[in-house]
C-alpha positions as a Python dict, from the first residue, in 0.01 Angstrom:
ca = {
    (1, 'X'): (0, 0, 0),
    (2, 'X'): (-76, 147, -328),
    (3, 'X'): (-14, 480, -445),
    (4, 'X'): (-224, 649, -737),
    (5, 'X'): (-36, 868, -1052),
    (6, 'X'): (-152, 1176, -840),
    (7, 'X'): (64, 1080, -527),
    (8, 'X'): (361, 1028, -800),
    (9, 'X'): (301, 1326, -902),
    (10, 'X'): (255, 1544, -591),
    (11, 'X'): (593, 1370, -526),
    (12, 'X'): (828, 1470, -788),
    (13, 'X'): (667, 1794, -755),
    (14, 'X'): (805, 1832, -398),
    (15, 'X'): (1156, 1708, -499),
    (16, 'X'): (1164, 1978, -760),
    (17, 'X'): (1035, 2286, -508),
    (18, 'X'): (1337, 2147, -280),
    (19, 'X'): (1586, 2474, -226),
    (20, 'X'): (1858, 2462, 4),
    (21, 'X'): (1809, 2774, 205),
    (22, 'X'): (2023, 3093, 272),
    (23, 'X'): (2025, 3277, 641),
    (24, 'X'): (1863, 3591, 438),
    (25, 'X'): (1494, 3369, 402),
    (26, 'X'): (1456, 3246, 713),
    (27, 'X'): (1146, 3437, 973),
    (28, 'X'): (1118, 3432, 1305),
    (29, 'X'): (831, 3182, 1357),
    (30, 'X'): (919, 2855, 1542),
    (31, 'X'): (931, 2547, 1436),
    (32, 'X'): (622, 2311, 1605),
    (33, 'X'): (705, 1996, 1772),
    (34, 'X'): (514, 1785, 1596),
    (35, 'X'): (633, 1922, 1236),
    (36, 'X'): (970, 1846, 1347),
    (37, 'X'): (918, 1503, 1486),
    (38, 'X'): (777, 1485, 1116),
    (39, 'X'): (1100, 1573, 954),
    (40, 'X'): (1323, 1361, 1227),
    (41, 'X'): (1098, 1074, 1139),
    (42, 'X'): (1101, 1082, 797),
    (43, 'X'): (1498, 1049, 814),
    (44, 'X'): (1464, 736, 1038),
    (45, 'X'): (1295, 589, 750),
    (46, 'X'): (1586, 632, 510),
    (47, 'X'): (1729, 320, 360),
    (48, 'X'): (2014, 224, 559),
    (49, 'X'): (2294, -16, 414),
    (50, 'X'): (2266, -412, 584),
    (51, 'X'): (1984, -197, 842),
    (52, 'X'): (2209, -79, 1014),
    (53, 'X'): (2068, 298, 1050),
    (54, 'X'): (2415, 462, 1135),
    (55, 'X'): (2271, 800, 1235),
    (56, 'X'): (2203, 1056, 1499),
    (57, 'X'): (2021, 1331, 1515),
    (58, 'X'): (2141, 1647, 1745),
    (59, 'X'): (1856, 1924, 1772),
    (60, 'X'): (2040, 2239, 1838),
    (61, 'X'): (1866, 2515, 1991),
    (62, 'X'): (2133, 2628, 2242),
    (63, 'X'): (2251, 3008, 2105),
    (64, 'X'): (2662, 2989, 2247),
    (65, 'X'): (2681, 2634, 2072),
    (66, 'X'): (2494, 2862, 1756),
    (67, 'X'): (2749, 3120, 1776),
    (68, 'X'): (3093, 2857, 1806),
    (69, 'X'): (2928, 2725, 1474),
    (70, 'X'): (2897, 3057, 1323),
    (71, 'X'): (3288, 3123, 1436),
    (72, 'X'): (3359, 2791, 1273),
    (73, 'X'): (3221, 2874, 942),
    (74, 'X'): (3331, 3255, 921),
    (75, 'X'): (3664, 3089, 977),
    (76, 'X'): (3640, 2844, 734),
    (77, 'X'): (3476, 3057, 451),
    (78, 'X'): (3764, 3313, 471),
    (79, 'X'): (3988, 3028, 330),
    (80, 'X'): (3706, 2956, 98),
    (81, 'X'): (3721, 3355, -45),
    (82, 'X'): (4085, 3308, -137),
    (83, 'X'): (3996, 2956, -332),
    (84, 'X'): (3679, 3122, -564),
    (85, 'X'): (3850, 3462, -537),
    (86, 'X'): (3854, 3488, -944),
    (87, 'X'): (3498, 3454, -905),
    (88, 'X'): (3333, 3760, -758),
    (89, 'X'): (3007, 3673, -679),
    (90, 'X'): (3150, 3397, -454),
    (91, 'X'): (3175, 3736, -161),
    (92, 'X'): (2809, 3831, -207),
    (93, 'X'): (2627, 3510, -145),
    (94, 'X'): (2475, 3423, 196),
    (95, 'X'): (2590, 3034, 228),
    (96, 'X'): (2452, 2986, 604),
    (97, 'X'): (2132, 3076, 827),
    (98, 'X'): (2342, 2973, 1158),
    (99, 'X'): (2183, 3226, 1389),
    (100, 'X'): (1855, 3300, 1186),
    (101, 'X'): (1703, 2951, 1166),
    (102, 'X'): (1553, 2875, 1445),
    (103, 'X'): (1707, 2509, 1518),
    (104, 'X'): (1984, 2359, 1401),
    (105, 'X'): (2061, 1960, 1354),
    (106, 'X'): (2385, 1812, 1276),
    (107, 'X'): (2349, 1458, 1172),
    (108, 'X'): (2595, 1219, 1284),
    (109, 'X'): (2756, 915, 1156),
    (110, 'X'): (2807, 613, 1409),
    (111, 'X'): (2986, 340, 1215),
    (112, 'X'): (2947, 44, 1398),
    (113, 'X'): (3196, -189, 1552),
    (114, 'X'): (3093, -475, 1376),
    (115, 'X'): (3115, -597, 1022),
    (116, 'X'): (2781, -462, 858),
    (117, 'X'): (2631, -644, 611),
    (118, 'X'): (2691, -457, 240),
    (119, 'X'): (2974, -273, 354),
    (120, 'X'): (3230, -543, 361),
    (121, 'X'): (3331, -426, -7),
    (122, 'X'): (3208, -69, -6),
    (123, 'X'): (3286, 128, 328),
    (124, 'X'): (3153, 418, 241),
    (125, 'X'): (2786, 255, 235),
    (126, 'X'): (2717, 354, 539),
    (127, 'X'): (2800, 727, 539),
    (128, 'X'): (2563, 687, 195),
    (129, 'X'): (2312, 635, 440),
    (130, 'X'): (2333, 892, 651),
    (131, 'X'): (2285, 1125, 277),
    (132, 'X'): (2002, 926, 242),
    (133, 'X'): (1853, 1015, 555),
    (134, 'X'): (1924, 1407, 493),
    (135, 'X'): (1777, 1398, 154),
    (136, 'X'): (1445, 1257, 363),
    (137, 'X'): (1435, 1525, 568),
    (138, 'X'): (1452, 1785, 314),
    (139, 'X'): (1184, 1656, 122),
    (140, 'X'): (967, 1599, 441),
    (141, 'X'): (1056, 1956, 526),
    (142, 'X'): (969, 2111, 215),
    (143, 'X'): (647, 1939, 208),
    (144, 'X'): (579, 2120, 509),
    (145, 'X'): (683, 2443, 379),
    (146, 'X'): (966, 2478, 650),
    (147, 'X'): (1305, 2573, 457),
    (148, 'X'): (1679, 2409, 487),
    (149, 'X'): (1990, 2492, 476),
    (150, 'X'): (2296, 2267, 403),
    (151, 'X'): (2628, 2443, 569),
    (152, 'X'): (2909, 2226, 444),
    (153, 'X'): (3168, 2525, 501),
    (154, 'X'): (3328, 2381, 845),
    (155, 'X'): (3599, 2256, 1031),
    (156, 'X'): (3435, 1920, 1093),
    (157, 'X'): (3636, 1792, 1365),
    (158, 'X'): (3579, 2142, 1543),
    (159, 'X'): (3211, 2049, 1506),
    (160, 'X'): (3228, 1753, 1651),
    (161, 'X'): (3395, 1922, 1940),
    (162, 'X'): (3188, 2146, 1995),
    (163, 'X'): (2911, 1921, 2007),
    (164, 'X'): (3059, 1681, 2225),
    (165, 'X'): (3027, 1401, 2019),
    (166, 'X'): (3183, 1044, 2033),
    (167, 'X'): (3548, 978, 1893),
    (168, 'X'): (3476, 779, 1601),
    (169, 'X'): (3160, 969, 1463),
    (170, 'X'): (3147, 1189, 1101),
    (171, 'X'): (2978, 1506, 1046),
    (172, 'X'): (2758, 1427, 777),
    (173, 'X'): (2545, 1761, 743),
    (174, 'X'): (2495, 2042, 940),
    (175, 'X'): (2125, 2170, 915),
    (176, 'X'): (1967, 2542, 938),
    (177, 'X'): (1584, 2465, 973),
    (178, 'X'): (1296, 2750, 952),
    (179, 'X'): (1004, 2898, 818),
    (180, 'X'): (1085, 3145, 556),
    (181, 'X'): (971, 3428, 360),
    (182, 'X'): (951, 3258, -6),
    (183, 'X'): (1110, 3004, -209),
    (184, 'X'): (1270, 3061, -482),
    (185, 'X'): (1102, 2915, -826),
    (186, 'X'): (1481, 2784, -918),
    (187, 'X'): (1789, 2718, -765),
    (188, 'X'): (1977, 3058, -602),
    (189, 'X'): (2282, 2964, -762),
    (190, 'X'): (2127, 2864, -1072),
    (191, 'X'): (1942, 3183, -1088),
    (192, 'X'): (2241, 3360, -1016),
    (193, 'X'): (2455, 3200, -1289),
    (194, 'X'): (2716, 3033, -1028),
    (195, 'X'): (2666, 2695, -1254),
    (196, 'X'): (2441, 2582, -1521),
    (197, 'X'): (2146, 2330, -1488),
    (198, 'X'): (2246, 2004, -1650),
    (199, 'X'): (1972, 1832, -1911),
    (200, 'X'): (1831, 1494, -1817),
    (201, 'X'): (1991, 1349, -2142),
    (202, 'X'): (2332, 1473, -2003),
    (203, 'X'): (2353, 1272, -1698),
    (204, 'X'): (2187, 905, -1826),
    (205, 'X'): (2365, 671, -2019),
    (206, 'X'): (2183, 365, -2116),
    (207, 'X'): (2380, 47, -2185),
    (208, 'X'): (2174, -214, -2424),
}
């Protein structure tokens, strides 16, 4: 299969529309089925070190398993206040959608027991993966103007708990998913000054 200059283009404009999405954005409109089969299936198709597609998916919809979550990262960002607590702005911004989005996913890592092909060197190759597989369904999600949110403030083994998961699985992301209100044009964080956009010419290095 082919693809035409348009479809490149359509593309990258996509990956530069992708926001990662506050609790303050989301509305209360579900989420269809088959739009979110869309978004789990784009993921499955993420690269996957020696094929071994390490992941799992966990749709959470369930409002007391919600609400541990929510516990989890209140309790977690308090420590985080006293780390950025130089930095004022760090106690104004809305860094989850726990409750408002109206499902949740936290993907999963399930190293397997066996040697993997391409990971005999590098281990973390397969946790790479799993990334990859988040960064699909971000894109897939913006595409169909449904927001996400990445909360990385958590206890991960208390997520892992709470989910019932299996012993020797990682927490790779923990996903808000919804319709929202807008987008913003930039980054929230950008836009707010918390760091400044780096130039293309900053982050390439070309070796001749």
């Amino acid at each position: 299969m082919n693809f035409t200059n348009n479809d490149a283009s359509k593309l990258l404009k996509i990956i530069k529309a992708r926001r990662d999405v506050r609790g303050n954005r989301f509305i209360n409109k579900p989420i269809e089925d088959e739009k979110l089969n869309m978004i789990l299936e784009a993921a499955i198709f993420a690269p996957s070190v020696g094929y071994s597609q390490p992941w799992k998916f966990i749709v959470i919809r369930n409002e007391k398993i919600k609400h541990a979550l929510l516990d989890n990262f209140e309790n977690e960002n308090e420590k985080a206040k006293n780390i950025f607590k130089e930095r004022e702005l760090y106690r104004e911004l809305k860094l989850e959608g726990i409750l408002e989005a109206p499902i949740n996913i936290a993907v999963i890592y399930e190293p397997k027991d066996d040697d993997v092909l391409g990971m005999t060197s590098m281990k973390k190759m397969g946790e790479y993966s799993v990334v990859c597989a988040v960064q699909n369904m971000w894109l897939q999600a913006r595409a169909l103007n449904i927001g996400i949110g990445w909360v990385s403030i958590l206890n991960e083994q208390k997520v892992l708990k709470t989910l019932k998961a299996q012993s020797n699985t990682q927490l790779i992301a923990y996903l808000c998913l919804g319709y929202v209100d807008k987008f913003y044009k930039e980054s929230e964080l950008k836009t707010l000054g918390w760091e400044r956009e780096k130039l293309l010419n900053e982050c390439v290095q070309y070796l001749y």
